[in-house]
ROSE-4610 file (N, C-alpha, C; in Angstrom, 1 decimal, always signed):
// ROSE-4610
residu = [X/X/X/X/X/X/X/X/X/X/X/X/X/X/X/X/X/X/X/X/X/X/X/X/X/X/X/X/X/X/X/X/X/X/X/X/X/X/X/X/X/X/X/X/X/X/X/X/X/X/X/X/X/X/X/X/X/X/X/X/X/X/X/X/X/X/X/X/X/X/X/X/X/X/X/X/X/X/X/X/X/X/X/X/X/X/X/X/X/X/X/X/X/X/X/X/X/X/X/X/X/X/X/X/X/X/X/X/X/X/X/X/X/X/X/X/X/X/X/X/X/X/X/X/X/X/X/X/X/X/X/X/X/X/X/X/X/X/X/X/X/X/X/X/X/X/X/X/X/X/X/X/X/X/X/X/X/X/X/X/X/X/X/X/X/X/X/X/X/X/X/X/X/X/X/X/X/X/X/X/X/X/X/X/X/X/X/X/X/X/X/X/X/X/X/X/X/X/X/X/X/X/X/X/X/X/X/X/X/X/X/X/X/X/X/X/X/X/X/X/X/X/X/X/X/X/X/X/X/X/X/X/X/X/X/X/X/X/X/X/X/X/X/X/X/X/X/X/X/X/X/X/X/X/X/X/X/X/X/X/X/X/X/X/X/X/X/X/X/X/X/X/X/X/X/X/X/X/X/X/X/X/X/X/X/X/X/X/X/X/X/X/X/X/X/X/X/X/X/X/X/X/X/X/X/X/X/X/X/X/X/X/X/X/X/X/X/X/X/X/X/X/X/X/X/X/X/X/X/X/X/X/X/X/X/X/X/X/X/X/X/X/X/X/X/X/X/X/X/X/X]
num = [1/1/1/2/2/2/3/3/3/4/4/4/5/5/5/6/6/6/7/7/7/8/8/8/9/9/9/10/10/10/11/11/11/12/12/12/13/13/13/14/14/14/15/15/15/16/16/16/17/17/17/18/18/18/19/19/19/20/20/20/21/21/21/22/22/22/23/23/23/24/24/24/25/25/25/26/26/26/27/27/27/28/28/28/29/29/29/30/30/30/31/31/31/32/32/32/33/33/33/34/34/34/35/35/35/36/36/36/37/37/37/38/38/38/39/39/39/40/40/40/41/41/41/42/42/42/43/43/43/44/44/44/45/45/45/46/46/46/47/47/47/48/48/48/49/49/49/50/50/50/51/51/51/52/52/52/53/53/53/54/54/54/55/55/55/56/56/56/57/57/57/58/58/58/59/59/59/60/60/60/61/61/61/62/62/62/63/63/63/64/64/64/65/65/65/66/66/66/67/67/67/68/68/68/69/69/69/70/70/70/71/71/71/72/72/72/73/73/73/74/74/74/75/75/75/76/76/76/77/77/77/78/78/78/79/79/79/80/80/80/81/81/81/82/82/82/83/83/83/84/84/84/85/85/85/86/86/86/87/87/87/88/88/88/89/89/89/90/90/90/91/91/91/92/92/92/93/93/93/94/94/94/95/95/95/96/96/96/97/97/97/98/98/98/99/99/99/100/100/100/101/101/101/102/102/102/103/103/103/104/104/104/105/105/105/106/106/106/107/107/107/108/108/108/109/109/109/110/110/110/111/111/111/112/112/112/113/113/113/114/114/114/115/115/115/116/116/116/117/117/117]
x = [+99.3/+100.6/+101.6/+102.9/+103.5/+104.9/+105.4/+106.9/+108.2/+107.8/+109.2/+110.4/+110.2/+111.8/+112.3/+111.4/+111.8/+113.5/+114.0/+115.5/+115.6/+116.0/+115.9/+117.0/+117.8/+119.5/+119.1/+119.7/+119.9/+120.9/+120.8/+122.1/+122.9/+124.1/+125.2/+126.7/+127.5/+128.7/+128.6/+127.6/+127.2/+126.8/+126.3/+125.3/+126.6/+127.2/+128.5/+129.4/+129.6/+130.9/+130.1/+128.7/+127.9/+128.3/+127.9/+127.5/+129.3/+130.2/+131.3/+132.4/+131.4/+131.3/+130.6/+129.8/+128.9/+130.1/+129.7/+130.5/+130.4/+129.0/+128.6/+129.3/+129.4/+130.0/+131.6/+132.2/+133.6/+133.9/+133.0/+132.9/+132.7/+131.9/+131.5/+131.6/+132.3/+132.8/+132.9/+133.3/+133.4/+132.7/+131.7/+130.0/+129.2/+129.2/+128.1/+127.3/+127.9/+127.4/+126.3/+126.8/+126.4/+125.2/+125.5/+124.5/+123.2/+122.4/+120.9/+121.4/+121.4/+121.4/+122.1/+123.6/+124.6/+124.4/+123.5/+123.0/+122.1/+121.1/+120.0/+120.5/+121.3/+122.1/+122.8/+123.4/+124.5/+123.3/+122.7/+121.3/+121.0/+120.3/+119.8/+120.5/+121.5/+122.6/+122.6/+122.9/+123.2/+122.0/+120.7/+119.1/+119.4/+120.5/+119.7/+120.7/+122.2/+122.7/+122.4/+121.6/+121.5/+120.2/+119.4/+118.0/+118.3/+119.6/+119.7/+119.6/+119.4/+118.7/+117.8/+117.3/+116.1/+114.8/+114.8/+113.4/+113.1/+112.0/+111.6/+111.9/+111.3/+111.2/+111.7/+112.3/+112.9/+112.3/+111.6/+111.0/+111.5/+112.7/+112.9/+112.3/+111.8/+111.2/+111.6/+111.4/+111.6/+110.8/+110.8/+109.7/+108.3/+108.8/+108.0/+107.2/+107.4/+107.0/+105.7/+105.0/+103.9/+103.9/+103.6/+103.6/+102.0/+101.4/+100.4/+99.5/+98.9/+97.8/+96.1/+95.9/+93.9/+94.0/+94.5/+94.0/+94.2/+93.7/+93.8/+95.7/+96.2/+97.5/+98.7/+100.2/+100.7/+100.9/+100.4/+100.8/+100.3/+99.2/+99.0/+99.1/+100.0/+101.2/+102.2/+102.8/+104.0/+103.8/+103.0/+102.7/+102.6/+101.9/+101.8/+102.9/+104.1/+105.3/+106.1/+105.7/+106.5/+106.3/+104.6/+104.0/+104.2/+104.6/+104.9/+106.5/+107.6/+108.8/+109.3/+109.2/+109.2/+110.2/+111.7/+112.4/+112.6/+112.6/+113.2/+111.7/+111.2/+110.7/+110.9/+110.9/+111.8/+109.5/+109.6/+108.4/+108.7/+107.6/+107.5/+107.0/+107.3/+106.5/+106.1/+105.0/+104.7/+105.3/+106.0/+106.5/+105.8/+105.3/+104.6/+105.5/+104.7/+105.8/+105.0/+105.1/+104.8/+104.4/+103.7/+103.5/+103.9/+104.1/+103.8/+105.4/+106.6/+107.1/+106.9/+105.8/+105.4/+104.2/+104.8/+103.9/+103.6/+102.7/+101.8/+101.9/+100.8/+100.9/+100.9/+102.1/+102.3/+101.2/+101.3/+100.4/+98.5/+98.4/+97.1/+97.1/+98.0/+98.0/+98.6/+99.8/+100.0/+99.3/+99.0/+98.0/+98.4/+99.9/+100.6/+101.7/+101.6/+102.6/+103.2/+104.6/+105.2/+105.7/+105.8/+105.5/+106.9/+107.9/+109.0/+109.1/+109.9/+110.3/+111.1]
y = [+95.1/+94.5/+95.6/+95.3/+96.1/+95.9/+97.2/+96.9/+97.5/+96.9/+97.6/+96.9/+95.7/+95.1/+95.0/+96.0/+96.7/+97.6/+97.0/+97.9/+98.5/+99.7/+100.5/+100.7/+100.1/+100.2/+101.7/+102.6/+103.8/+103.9/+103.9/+104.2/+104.6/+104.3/+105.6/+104.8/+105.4/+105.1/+103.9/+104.2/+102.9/+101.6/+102.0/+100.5/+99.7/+100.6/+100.1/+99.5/+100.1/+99.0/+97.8/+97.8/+96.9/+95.6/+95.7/+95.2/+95.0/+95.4/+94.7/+93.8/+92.9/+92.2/+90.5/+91.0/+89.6/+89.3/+88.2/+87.6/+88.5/+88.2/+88.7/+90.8/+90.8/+92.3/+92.2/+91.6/+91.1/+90.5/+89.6/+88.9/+89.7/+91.0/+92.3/+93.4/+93.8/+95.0/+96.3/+95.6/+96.0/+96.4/+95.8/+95.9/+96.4/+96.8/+96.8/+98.4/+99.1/+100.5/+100.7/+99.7/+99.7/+99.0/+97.6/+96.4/+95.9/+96.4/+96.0/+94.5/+93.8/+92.5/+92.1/+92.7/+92.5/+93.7/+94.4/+95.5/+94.2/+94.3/+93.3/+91.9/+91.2/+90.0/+90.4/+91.6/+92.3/+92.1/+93.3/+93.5/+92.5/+91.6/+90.1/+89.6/+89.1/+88.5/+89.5/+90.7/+91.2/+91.1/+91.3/+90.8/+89.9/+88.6/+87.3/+86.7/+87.3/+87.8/+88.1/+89.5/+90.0/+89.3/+89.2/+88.2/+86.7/+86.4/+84.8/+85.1/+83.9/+83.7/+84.5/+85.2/+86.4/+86.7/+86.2/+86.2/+84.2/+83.7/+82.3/+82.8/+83.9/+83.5/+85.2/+85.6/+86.5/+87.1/+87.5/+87.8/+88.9/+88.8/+90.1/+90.3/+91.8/+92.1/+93.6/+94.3/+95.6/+96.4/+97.4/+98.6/+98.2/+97.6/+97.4/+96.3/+95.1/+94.3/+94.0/+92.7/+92.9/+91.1/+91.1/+89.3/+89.4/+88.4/+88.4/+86.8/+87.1/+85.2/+86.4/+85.2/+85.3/+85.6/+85.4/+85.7/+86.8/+87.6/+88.8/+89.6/+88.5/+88.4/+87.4/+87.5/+86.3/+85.4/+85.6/+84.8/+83.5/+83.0/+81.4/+81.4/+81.8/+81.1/+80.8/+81.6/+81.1/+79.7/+80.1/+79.7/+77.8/+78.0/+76.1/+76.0/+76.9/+76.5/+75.5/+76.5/+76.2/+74.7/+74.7/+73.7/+72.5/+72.4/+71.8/+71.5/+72.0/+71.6/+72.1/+73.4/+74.0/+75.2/+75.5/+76.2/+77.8/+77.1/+78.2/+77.7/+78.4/+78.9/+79.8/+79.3/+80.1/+80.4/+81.5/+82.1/+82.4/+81.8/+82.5/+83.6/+85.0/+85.8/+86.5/+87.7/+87.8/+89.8/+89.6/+91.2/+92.3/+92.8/+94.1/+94.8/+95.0/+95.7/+97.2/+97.9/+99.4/+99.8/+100.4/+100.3/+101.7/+102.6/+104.0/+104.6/+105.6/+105.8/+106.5/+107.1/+107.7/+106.9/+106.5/+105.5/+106.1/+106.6/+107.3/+106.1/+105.5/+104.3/+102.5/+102.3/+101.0/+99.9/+99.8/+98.6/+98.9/+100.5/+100.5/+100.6/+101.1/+101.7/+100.1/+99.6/+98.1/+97.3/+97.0/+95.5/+94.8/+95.1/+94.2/+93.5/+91.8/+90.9/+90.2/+90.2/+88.6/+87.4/+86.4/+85.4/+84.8/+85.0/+84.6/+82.9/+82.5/+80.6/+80.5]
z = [+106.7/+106.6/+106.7/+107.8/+108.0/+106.8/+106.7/+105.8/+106.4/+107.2/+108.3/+108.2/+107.4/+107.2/+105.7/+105.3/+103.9/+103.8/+102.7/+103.1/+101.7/+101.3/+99.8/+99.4/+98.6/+98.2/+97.1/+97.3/+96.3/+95.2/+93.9/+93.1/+93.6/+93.9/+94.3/+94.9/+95.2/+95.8/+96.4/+97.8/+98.5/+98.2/+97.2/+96.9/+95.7/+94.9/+94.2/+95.3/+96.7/+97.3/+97.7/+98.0/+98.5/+97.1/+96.0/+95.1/+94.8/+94.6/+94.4/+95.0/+95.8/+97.2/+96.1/+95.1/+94.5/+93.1/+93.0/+92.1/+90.7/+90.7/+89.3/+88.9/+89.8/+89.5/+89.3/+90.0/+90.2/+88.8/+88.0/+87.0/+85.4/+86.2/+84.6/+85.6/+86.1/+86.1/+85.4/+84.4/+82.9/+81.7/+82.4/+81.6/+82.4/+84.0/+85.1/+84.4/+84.2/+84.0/+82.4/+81.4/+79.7/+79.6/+80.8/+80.9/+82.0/+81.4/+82.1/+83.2/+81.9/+82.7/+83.7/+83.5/+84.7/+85.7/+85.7/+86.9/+87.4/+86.8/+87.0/+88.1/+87.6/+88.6/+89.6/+89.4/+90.5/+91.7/+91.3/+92.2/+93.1/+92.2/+92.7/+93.6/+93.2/+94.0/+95.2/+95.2/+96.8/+97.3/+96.7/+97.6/+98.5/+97.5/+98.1/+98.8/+99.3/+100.0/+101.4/+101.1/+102.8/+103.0/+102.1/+103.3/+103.0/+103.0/+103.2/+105.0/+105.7/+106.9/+107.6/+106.6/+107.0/+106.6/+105.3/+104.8/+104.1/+103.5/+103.0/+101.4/+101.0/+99.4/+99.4/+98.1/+97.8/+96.2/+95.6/+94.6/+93.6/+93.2/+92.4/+91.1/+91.2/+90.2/+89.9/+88.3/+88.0/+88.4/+87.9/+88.5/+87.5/+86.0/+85.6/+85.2/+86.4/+86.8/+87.8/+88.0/+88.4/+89.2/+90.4/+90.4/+91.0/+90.0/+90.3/+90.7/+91.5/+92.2/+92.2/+91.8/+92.0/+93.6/+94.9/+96.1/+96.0/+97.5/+97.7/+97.7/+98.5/+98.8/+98.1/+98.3/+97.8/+98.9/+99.9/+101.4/+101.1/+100.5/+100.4/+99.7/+98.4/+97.4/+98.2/+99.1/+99.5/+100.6/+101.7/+102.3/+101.4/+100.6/+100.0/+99.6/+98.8/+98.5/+99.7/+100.8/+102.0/+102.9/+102.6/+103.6/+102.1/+100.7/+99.7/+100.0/+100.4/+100.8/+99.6/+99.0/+97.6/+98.0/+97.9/+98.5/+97.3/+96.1/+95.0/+94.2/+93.0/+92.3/+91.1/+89.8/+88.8/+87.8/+87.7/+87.2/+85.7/+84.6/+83.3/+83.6/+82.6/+82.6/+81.3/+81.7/+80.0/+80.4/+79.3/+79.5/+78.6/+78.8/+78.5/+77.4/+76.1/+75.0/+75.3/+75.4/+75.3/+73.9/+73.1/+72.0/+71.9/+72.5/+72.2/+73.3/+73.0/+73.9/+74.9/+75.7/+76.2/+76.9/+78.3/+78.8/+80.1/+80.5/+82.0/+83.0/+82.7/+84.3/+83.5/+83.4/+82.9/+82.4/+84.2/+84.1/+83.6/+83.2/+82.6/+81.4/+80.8/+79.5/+78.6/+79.0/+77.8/+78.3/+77.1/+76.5/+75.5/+74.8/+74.4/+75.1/+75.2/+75.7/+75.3/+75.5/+74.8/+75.9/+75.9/+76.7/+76.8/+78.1/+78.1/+78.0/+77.2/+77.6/+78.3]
C-alpha cells in the first residue's frame, strides 16, 4: 500500500494560519494554545477540509490511538460502509489509562481501559 497522498501538518507558524481559517479556532482562539480539545477540533476540522472532495472516510485519531477490525486491513470496513450508503461513522472507543508515568511503547505496555459513551 502506497502513502503518497499522505500530507504531515507540523506545529508551527504555518499550520496556525492554516488552522485560523476553521471556525473552531476563530471560535477559541483564546483557548487554542491551554486546550487539548480545541487543538484537537481545530485539527480535525482543517483534515476534513482539505480532503473534502479527495478522500471517502477521514479517520482522526491521536498518536495514542489505535483503529482496529479483525481483517488484515481497514479497506473492507470501509469498503461495506460505502457499498452500505454509510457516509459518516461516529466510533466508541476504549482509551487506554497508563498506570505508570513512564510509558515505552503504548500500545504494549497499557492494559488498563475505560470505555468512552
Amino acid at each position: 500500500s502506497s502513502f503518497s497522498a499522505v500530507e504531515i501538518r507540523c506545529r508551527g507558524p504555518q499550520l496556525l494560519q492554516e488552522l485560523s481559517t476553521t471556525r473552531t479556532f476563530q471560535q477559541h482562539s483564546d483557548s487554542y494554545e491551554s486546550s487539548v480539545s480545541v487543538r484537537q477540533m481545530a485539527n480535525a476540522e482543517l483534515a476534513m477540509k482539505l480532503a473534502q472532495d479527495v478522500v471517502d472516510f477521514l479517520v482522526h485519531l491521536d498518536a495514542d490511538e489505535l483503529f482496529f477490525t479483525r481483517e488484515a486491513s481497514v479497506g473492507p470496513h470501509f469498503e461495506w460502509l460505502m457499498d452500505n450508503g454509510i457516509d459518516q461513522m461516529t466510533y466508541l472507543n476504549h482509551e487506554g489509562v497508563p498506570q505508570s508515568q513512564t510509558i515505552g511503547d503504548y500500545f504494549r505496555e497499557v492494559c488498563l481501559f475505560r470505555r468512552h459513551q
